[in-house]
C-alpha positions as CSV (number, residue, x, y, z in Angstrom):
1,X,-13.1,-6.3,3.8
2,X,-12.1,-4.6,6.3
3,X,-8.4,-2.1,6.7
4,X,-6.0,-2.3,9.4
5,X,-4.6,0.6,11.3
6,X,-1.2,-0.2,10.0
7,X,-2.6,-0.1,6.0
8,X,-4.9,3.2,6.4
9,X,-1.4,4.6,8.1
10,X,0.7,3.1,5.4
11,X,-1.7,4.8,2.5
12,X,-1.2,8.4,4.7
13,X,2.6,8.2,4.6
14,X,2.3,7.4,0.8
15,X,-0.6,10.8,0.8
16,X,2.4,12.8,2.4
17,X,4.8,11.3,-0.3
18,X,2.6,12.1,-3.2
19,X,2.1,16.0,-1.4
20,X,5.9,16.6,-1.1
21,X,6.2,15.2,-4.8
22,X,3.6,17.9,-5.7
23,X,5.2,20.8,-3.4
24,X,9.1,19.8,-5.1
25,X,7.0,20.2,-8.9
26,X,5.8,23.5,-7.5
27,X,8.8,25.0,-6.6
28,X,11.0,23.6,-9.4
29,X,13.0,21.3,-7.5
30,X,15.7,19.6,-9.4
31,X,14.4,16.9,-11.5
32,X,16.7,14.0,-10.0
33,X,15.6,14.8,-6.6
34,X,11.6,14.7,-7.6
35,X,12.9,11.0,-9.5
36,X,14.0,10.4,-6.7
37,X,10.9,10.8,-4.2
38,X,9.0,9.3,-7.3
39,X,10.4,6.2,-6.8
40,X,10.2,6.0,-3.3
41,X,6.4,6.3,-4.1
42,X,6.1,3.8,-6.2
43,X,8.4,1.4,-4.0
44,X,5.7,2.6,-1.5
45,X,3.0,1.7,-3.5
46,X,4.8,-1.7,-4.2
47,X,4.9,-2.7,-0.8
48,X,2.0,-1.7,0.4
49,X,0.3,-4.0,-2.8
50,X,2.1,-7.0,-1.8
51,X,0.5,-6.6,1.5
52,X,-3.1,-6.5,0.3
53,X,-2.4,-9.7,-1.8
54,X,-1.1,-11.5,1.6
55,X,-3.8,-10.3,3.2
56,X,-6.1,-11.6,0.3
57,X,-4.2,-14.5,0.2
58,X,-4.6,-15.4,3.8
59,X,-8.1,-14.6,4.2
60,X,-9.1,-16.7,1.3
61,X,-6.9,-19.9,2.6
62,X,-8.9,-19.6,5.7
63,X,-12.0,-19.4,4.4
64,X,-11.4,-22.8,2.0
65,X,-10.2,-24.5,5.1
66,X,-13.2,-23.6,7.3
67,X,-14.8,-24.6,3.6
68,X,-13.3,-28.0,3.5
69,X,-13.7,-28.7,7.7
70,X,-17.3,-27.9,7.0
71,X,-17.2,-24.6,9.1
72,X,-18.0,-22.0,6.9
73,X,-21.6,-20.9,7.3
C-alpha cells in the first residue's frame, strides 16, 4: 500500500501535535490546556483513521469489481 502526500503530511501535523503536548508537560503548562491539545490529538488521530478505512474500503471495492468483470490479474 502505498501513502499519499496528503496522509504522510497529515501524520507530521499530528508529530508536531504530539511534540507541543510533550514541550506544555515539560514546562508545566496548566493541565486544561495540555487536555486540551490532547484531544485535538486524538480528534487528529480519528480523522486521520477514518481516512485509511476509506482508503481501504475503496481499494478493496475496486479490486472485487475488476474481480467480478474478470480484470484482476
Amino acid at each position: 500500500m502505498e501513502y499519499s502526500k496528503r496522509i504522510r503530511n497529515r501524520v507530521s501535523r499530528i508529530e508536531g501535535q504530539v511534540g507541543g503536548i510533550k514541550r506544555m508537560i515539560a514546562s508545566n503548562t496548566d493541565e486544561d490546556k495540555v487536555m486540551t491539545q490532547l484531544q485535538a490529538v486524538i480528534s487528529s488521530l480519528e480523522s486521520l483513521k477514518l481516512e485509511l478505512v476509506k482508503k481501504q474500503m475503496k481499494e478493496t471495492l475496486v479490486e472485487d469489481i475488476r474481480k467480478s468483470l474478470g480484470l484482476s490479474e
